[in-house]
Every structure is written in C-alpha cells, then in structure tokens.
TIZASE-127485 format. One record per atom (N, C-alpha, C): atom name; x, y negated, z negated; chain; residue number from 1. Coordinates in steps of 0.02 Angstrom, whole numbers, plus 50000, padded with zeros to 5 digits. Each point is the difference from the previous one (the first is absolute). Layout:
# TIZASE-127485
at c1 c2 c3 ch i
CA X Y Z A NUM
...
This chain:
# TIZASE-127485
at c1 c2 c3 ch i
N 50042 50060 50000 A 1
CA 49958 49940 50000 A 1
C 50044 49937 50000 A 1
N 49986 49948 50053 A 2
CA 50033 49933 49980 A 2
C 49988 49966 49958 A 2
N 50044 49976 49961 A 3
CA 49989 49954 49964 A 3
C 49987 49933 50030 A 3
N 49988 49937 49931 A 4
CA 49944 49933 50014 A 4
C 50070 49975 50004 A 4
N 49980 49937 50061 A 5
CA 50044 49931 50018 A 5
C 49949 49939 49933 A 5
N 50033 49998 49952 A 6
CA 49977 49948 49965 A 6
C 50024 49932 50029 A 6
N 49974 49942 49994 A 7
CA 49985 49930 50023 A 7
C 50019 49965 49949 A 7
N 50053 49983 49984 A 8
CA 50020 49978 49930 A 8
C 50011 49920 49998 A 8
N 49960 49945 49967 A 9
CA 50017 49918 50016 A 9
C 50043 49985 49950 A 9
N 50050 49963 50021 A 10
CA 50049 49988 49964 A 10
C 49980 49912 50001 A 10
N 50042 49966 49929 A 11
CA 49972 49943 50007 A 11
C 50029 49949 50037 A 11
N 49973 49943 49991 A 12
CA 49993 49961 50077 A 12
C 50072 49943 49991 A 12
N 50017 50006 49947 A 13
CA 50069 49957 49983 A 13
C 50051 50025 49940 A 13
N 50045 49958 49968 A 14
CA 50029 50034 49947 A 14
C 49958 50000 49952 A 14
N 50029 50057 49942 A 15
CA 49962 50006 49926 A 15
C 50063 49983 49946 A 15
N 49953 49983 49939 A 16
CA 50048 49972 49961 A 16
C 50011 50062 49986 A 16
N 50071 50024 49966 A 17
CA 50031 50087 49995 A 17
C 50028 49952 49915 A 17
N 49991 50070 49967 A 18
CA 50019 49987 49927 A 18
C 49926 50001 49966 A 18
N 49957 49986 50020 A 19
CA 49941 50013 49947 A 19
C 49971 50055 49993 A 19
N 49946 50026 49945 A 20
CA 49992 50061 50001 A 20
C 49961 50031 50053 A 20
N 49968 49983 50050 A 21
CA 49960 50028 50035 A 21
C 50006 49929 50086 A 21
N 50062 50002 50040 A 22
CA 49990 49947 50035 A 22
C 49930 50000 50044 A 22
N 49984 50062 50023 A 23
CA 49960 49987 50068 A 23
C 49929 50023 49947 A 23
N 49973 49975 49960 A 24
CA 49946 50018 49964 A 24
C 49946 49976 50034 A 24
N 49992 49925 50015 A 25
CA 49963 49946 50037 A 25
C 50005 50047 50076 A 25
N 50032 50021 50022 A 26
CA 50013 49982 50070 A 26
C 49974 50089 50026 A 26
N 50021 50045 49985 A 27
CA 49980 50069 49996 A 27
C 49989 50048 49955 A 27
N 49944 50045 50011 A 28
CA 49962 50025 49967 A 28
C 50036 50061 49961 A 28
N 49989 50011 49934 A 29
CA 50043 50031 49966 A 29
C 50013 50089 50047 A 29
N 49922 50024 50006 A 30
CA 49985 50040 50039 A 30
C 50029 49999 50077 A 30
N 50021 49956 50026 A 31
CA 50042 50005 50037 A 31
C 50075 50012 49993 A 31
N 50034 49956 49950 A 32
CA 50068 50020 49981 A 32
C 50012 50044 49972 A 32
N 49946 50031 49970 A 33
CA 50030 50086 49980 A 33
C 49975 50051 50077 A 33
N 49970 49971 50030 A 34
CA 50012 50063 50072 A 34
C 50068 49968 50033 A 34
N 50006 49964 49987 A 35
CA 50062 49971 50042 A 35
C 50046 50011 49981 A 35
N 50011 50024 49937 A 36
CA 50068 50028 49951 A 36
C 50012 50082 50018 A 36
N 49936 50025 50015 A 37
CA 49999 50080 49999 A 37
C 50020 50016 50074 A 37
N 50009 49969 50029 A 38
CA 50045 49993 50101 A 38
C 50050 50006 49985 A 38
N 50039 50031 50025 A 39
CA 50097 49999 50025 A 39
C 49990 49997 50068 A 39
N 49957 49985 50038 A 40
CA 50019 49998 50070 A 40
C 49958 49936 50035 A 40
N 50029 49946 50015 A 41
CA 49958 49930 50046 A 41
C 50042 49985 50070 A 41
N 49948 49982 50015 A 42
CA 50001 49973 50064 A 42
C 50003 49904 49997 A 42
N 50058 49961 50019 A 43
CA 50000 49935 49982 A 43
C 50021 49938 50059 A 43
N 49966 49959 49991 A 44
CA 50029 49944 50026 A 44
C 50074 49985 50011 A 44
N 49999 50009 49926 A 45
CA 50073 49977 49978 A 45
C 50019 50019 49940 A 45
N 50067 50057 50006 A 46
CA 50010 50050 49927 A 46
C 50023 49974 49953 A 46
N 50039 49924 50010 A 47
CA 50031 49987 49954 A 47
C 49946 49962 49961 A 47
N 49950 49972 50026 A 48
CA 49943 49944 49966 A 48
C 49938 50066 49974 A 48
N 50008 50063 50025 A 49
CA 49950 50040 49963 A 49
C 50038 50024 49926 A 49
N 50069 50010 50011 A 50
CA 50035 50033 49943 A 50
C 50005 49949 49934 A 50
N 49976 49951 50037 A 51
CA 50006 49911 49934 A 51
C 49921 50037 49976 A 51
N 49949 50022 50056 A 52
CA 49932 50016 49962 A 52
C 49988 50040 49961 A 52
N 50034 50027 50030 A 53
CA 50000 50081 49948 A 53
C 50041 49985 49932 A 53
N 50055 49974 49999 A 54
CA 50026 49986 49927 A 54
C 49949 49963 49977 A 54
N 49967 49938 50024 A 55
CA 49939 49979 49963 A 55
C 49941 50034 49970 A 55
N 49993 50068 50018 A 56
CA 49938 50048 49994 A 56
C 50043 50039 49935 A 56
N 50033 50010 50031 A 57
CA 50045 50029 49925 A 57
C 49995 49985 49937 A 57
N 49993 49938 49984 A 58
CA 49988 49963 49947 A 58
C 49958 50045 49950 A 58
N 49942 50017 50056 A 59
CA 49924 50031 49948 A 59
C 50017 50052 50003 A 59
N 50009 50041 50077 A 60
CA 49997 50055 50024 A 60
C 50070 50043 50022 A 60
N 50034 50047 49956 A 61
CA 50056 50022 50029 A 61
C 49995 50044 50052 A 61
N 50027 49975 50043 A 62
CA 50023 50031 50059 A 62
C 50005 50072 50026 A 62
N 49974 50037 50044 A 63
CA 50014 50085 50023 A 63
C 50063 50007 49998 A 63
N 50030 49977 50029 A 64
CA 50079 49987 49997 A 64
C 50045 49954 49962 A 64
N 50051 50008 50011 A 65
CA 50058 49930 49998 A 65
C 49986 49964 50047 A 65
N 50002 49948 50011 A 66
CA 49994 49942 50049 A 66
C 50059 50021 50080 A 66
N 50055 50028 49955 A 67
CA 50051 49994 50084 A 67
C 49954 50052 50020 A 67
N 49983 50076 49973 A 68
CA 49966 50051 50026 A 68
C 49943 50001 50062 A 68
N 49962 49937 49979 A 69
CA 49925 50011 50022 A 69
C 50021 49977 50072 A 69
N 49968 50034 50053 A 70
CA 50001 49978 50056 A 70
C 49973 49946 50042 A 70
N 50017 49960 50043 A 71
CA 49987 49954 50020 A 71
C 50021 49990 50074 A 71
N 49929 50015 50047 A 72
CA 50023 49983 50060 A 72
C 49977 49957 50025 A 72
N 50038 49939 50035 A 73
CA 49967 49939 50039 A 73
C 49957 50012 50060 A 73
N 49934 49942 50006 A 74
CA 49986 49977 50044 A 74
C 49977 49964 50022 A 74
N 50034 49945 50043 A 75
CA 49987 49952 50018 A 75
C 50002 49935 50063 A 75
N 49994 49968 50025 A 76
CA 50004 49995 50054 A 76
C 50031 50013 50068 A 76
N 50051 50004 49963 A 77
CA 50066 50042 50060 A 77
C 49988 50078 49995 A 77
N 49967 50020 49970 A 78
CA 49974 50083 49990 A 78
C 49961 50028 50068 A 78
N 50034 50028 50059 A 79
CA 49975 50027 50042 A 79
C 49944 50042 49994 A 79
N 49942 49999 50048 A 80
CA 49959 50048 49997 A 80
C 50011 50075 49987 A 80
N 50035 50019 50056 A 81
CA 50025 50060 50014 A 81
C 50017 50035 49909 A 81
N 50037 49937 49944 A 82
CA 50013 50032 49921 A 82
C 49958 50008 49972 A 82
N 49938 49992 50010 A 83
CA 49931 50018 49966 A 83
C 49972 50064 49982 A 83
N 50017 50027 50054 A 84
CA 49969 50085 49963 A 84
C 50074 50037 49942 A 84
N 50056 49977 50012 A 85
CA 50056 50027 49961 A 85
C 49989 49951 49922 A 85
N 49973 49954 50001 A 86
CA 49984 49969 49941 A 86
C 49924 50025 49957 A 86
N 49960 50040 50039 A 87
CA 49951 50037 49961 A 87
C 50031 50068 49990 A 87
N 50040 50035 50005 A 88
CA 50022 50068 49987 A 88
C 49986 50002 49932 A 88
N 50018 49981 49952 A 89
CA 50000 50022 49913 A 89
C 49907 49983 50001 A 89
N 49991 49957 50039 A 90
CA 49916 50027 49988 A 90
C 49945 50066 50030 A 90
N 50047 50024 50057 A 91
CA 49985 50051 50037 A 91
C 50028 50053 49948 A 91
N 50046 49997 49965 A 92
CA 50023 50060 49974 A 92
C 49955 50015 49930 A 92
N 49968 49960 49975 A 93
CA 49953 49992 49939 A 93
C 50013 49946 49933 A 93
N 50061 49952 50047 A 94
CA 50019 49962 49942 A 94
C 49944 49919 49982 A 94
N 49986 49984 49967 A 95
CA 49989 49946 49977 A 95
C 50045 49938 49993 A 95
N 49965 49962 50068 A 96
CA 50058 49938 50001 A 96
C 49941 49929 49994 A 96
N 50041 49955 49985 A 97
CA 50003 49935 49992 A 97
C 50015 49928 50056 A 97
N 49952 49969 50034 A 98
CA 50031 49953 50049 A 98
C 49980 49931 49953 A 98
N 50051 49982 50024 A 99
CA 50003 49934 49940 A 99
C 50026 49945 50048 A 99
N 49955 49950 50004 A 100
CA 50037 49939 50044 A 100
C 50062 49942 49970 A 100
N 50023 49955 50030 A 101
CA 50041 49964 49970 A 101
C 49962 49937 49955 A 101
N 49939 50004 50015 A 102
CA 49963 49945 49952 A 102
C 49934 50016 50003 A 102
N 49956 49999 49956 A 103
CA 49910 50000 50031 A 103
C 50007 50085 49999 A 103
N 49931 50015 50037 A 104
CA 49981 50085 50021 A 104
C 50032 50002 50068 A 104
N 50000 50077 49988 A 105
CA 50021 50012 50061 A 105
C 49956 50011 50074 A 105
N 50031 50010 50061 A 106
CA 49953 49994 50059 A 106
C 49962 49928 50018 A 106
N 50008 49950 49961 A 107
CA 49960 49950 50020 A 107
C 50047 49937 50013 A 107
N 50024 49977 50049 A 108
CA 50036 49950 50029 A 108
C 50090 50055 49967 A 108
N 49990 50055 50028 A 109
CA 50067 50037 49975 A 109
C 49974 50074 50047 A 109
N 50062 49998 50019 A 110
CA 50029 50086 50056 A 110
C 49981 50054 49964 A 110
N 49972 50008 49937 A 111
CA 49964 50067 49992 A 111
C 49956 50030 50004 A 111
N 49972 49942 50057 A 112
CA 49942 50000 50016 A 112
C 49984 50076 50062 A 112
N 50059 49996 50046 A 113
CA 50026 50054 50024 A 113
C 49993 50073 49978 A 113
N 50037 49999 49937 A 114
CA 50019 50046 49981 A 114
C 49936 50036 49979 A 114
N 49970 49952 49984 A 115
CA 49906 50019 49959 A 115
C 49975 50040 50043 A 115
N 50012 49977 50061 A 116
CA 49964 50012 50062 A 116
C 50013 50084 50014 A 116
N 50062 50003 49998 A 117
CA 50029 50075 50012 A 117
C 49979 50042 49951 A 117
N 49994 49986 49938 A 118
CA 50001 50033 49955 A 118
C 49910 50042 50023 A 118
N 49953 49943 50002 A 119
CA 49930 50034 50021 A 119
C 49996 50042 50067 A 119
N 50053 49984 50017 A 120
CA 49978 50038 50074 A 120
C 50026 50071 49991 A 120
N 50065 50027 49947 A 121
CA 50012 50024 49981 A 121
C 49982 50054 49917 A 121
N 49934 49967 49980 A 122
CA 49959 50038 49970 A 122
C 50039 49969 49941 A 122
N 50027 49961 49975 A 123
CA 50016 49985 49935 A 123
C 49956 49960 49969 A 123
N 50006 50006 49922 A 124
CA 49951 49946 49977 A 124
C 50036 49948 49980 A 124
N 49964 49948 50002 A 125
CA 50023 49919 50000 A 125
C 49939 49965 49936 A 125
N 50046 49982 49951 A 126
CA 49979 49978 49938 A 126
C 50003 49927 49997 A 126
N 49969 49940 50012 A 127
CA 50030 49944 50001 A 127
C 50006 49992 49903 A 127
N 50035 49951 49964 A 128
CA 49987 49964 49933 A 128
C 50000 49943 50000 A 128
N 49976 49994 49931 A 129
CA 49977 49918 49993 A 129
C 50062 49970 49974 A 129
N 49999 49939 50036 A 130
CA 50040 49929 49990 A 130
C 49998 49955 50033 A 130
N 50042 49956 49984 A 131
CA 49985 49925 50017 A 131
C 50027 49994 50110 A 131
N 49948 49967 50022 A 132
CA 50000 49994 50073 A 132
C 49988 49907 49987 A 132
N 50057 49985 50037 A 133
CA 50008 49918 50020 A 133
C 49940 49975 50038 A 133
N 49995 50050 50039 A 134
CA 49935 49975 50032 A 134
C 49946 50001 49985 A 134
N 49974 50057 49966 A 135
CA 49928 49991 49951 A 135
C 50014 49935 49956 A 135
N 50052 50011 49965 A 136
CA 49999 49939 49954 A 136
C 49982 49926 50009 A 136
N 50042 49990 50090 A 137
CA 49984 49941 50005 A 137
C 49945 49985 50028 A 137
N 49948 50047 50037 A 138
CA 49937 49993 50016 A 138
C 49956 49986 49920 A 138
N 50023 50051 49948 A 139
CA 49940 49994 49947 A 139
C 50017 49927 49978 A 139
N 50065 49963 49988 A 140
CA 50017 49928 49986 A 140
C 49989 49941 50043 A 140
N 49988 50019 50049 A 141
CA 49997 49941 50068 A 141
C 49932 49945 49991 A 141
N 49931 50065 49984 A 142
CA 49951 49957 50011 A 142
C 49978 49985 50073 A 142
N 50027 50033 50032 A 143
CA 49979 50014 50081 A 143
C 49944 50083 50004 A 143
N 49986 50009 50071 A 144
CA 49962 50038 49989 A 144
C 50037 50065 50000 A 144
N 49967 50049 49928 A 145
CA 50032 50065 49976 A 145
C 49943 50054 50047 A 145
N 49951 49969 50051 A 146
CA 49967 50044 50003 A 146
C 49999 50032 50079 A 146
N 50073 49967 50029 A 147
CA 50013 49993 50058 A 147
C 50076 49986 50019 A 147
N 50058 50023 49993 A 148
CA 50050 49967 50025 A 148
C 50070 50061 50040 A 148
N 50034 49988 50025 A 149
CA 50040 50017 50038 A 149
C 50063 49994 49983 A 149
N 50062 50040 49991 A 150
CA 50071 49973 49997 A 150
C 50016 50020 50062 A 150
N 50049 49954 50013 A 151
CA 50021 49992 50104 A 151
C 50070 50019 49971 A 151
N 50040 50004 49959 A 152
CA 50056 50001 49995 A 152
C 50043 49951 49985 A 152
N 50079 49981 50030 A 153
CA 50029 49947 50029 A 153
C 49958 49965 50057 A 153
N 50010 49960 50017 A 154
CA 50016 49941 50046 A 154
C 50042 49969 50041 A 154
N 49994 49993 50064 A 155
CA 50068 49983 50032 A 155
C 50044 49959 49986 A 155
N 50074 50026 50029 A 156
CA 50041 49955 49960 A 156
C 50009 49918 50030 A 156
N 49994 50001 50062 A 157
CA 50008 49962 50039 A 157
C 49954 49948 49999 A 157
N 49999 49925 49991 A 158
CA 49962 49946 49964 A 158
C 49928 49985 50033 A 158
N 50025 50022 50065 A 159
CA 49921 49984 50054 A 159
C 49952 50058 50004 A 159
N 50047 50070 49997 A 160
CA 49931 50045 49995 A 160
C 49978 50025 49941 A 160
N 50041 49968 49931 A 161
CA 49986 49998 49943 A 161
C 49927 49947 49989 A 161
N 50009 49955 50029 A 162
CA 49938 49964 49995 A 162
C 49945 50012 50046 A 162
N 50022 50040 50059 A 163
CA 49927 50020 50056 A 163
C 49995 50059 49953 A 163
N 50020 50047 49968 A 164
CA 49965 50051 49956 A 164
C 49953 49972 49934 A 164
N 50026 49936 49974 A 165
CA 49966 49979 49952 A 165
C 49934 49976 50011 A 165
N 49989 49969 50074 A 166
CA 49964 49985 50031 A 166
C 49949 50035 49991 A 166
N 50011 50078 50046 A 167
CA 49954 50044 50006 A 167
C 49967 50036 49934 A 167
N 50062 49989 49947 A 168
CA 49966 50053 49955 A 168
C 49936 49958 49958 A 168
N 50031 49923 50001 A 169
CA 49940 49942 49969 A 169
C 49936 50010 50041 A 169
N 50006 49994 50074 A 170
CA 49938 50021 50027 A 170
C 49968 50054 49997 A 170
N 50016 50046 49985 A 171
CA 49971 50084 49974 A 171
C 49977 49993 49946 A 171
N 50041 49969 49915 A 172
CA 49962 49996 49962 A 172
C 49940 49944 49997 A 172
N 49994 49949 50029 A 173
CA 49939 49954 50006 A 173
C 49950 50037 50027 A 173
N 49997 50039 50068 A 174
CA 49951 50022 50032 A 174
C 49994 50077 49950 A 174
N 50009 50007 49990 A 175
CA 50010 50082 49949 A 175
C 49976 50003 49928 A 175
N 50026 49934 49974 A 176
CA 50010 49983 49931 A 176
C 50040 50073 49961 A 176
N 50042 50003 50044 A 177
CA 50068 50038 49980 A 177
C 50047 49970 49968 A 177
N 50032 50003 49945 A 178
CA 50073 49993 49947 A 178
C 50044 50030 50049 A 178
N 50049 49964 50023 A 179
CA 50049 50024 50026 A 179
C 50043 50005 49961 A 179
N 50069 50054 49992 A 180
CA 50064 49991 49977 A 180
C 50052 50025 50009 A 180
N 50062 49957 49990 A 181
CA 50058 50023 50042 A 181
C 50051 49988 49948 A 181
N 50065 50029 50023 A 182
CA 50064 49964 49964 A 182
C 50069 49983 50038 A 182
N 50031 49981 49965 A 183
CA 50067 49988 50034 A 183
C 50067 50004 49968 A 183
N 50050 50013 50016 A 184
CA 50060 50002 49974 A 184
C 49992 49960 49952 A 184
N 50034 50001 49947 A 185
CA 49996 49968 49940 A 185
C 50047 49916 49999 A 185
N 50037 50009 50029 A 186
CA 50045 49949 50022 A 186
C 49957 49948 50058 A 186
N 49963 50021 50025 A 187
CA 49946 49963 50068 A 187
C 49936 49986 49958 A 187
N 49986 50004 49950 A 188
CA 49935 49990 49945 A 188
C 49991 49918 50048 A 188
N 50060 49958 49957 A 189
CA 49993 49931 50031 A 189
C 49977 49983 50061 A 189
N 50012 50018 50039 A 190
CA 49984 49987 50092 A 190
C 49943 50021 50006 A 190
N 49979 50068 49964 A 191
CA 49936 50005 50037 A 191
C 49953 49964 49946 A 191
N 50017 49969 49949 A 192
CA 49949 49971 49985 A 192
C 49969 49933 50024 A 192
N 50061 49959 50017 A 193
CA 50005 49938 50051 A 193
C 49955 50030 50061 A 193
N 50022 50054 50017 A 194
CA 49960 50019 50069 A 194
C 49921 49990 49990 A 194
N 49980 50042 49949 A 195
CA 49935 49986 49985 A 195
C 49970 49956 49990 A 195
N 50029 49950 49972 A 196
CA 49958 49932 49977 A 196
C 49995 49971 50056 A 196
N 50070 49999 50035 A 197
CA 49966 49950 50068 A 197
C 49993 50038 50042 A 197
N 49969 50049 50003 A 198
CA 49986 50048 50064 A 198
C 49921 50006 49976 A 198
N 49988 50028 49947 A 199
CA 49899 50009 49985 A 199
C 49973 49927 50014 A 199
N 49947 50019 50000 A 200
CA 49942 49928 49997 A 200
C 49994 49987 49932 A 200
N 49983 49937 49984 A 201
CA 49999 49978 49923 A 201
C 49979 50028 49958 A 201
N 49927 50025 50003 A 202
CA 49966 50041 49962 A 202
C 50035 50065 49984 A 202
N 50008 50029 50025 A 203
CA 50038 50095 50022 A 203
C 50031 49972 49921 A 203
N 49965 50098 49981 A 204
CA 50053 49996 49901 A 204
C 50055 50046 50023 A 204
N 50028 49960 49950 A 205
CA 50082 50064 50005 A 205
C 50020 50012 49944 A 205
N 50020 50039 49980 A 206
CA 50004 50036 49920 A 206
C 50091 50017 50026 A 206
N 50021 49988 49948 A 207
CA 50090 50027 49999 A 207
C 49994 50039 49919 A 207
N 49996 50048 50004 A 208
CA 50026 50039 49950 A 208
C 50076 50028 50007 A 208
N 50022 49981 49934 A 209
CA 50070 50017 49997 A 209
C 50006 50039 49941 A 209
N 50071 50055 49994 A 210
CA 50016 50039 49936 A 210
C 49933 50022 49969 A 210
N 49984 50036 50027 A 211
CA 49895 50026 49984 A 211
C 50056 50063 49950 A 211
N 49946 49989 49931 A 212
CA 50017 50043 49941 A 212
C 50057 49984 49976 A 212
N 50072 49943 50007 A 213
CA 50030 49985 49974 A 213
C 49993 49943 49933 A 213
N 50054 49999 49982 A 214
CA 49998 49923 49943 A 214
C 49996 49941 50028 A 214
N 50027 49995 50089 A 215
CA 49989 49938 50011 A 215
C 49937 50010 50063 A 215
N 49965 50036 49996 A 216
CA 49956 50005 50043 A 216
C 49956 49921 50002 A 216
N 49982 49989 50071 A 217
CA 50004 49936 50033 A 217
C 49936 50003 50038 A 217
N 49931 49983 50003 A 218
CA 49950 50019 50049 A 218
C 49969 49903 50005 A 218
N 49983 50041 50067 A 219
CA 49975 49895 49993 A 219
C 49949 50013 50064 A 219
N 49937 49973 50030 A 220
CA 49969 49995 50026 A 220
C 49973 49920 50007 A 220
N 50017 49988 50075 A 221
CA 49974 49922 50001 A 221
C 49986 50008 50093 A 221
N 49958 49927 50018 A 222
CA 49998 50003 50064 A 222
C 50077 50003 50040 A 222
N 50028 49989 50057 A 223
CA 50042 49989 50036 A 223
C 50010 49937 50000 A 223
N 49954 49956 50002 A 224
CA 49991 49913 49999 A 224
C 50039 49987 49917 A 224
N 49968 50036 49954 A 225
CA 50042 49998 49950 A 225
C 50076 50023 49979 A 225
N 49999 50046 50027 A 226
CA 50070 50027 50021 A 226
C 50060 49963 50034 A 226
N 49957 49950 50054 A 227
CA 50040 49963 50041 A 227
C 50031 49938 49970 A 227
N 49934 49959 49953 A 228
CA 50012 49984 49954 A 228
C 50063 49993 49951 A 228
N 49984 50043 49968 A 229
CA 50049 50013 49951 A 229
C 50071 50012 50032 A 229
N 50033 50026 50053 A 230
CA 50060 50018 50032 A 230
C 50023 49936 49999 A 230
N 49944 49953 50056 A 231
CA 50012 49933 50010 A 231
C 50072 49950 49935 A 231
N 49946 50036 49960 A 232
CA 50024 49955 49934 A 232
C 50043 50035 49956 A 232
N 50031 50033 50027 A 233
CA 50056 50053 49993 A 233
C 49998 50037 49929 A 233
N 49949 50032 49995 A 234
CA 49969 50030 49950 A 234
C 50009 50084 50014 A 234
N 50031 50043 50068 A 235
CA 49992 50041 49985 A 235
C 50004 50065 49963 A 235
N 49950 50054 49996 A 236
CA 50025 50032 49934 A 236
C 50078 50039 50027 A 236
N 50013 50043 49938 A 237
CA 50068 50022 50026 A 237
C 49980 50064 50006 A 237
N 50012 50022 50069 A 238
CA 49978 50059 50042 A 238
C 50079 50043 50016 A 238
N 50039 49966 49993 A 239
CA 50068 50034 50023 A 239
C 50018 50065 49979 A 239
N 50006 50039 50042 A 240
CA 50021 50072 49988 A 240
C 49971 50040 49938 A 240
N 49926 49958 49986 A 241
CA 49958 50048 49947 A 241
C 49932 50049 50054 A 241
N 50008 50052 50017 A 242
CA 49934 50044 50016 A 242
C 49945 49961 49996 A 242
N 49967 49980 50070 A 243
CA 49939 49951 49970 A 243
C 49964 50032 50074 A 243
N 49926 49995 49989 A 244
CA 49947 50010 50038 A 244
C 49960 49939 50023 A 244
N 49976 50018 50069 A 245
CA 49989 49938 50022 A 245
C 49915 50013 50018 A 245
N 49930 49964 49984 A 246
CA 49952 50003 49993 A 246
C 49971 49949 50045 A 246
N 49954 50002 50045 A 247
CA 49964 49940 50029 A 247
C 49919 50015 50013 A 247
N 49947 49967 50012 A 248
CA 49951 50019 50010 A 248
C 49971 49927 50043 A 248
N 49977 50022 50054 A 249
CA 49970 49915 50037 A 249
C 49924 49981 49985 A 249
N 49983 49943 49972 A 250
CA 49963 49988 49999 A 250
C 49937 49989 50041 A 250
C-alpha cells in the first residue's frame, strides 16, 4: 500500500526561536506532532525546512536526528521528467511530507506538480492547516471574499506591467472580482507606484505585508489615495518584505 503525501504549511516569515512553544499562533499543535513523526520530505528548500523542523522540535521530538531525516528538493529548476523518482518512498509505503518554502504547499509553489502525480498515481494527498498569505489577505482586505482570483506575478517590463493592470481592473469591475498578485519583494515599490497611477481613482487596493508576522502591515485605500500619499512621500516600507497585492474596481 502507498503511503500519504502530507501538505505540510510552514510559516510565512521568521519565528521568534527561544520561547517555549515558537510556532503555537501560527501551526496547529496537531500538525507539528504529524510533522515530527516523518523522516522523509519533499522541500522547497532543505536548508529553510531543517530551520522548521528544529522549530517543531521544540514541542515535538523528532523520528530522527535532524542530519538523518531525509530531504529531497523541489523546485523551480526541478525538471519534470524528476517527478516520479521523487514519489518512490511514497510508492514504496512510506509516509512523506511536502513542505513549501513559506505558506502551504501547491499554491503559488511547484508542488503543485508533484500533487498532481501523486493522484494519478493512486496516492493519497492530505492537505494541513496553516497560515496561506493569500487567504489572509483576502479575509483582511475588505474586498470581495466571495469572488477573487490570484494571477500570480506580473510583468516585469513597465508597459505590459501596466496593460496587465489594466485588464485585471477591468475584470474585477465588470465581475466584481478581488484580484491578486505579487511581486518580488525588492519590486513591492514599483508596482505600487504602478498602481496608483495606472487604476482609476476609485479602484481599492489593499497592500498586505508580513501577514502573521510582528510587523505585519495591511492597508486598504482607493488608488487616488494611494497616489496621494506617494505624492507626499509617505510611502509605506514595502522593501524586500513578502507583500500581496489586492485590487477590486469599482
């Protein structure tokens, strides 16, 4: 019998380490003890899962020693063709773990793939609960939760960065669709300039930043207000913090 591809969310920024229980707020106890009883994941990135796993440790000791437990990457540079050699320990009856580099896994992340194989391949697929940037910033936005879309990135390039902004404002007006996107963390700034003077005045835009952190940052205002405020060199500080980008047209 194969064993389950568990869906494991890891959290969405750093944790304070040294207290008695860091990820208490952030994941479910019931999750970090299935997540302790794995020696075998599937990761983004081994060295930022092995920081998670010592964090789970805290409550929950470990199947293994930490160098022991296995850890195979995957991630964007991860060829198709390595996909079925990365489910083997689940074909063989083992119980593994896919854990993204921030948030759940499969959702704006390459394990989405792997999910894919795994069903076609008769395995079971367990998602768990934790924190998703993007639910978060829909339930904080105040835009509509009862309708919205993530497009991804956005082009990089300044003109079809703004003919995409274009289109996606006109989809949510006629739709009354929440659109949302993100961007390199370092480009937060640009595309927010983009937005203000690229939407029509009215159009809301929500910037959620560090969602579930200490400096978590959410703000919802028109674009006219947005434009505003830049004007008068007020903007917030978006630089190389994980931030989600929210719009809805009026």
């Amino acid at each position: 019998m194969a064993g389950t591809l568990y869906l494991i969310p890891n959290t969405l920024g750093p944790c304070e380490a040294g207290t008695a229980d860091p990820l208490a707020s952030l994941i479910p106890t019931e999750v970090q003890a299935l997540t302790a009883r794995l020696d075998c994941f599937i990761a983004e990135n081994a060295k930022t899962t092995r920081a998670f796993l010592k964090l789970i440790a805290v409550q929950h000791p470990l199947a293994k020693p930490l160098q022991e437990i296995e850890i195979a990457e995957l991630n964007i540079n991860t060829a198709e063709a390595a996909l079925p050699q990365l489910l083997q320990p689940l074909l063989a009856g083992r119980d593994v773990g896919l854990i993204s580099e921030a948030g759940v896994p499969a959702v704006a992340d390459p394990g989405a793939n792997l999910v894919r194989l795994a069903h076609a391949q008769g395995v079971r697929v367990r998602p768990l609960v934790g924190p998703s940037s993007l639910l978060l910033s829909v339930m904080a936005s105040g835009l509509n939760g009862q309708s919205f879309a993530f497009n991804g990135y956005l082009p990089i390039e300044a003109g079809q960065r703004a003919k995409q902004i274009k289109l996606l404002e006109d989809r949510s007006r006629k739709e009354r669709q929440t659109q949302l996107f993100i961007e390199t963390p370092y480009r937060n700034g640009a595309l927010l300039e983009t937005l203000a003077s690229t939407c029509q005045p009215n159009t809301l835009v929500c910037v959620a930043t560090d969602l579930s952190l200490a400096s978590e940052s959410i703000a919802t205002r028109t674009a006219g207000a947005w434009k505003k405020q830049l004007a008068a060199g007020k903007a917030p500080d978006l630089h190389k913090r994980p931030t989600v980008f929210l719009l809805l047209g009026e």
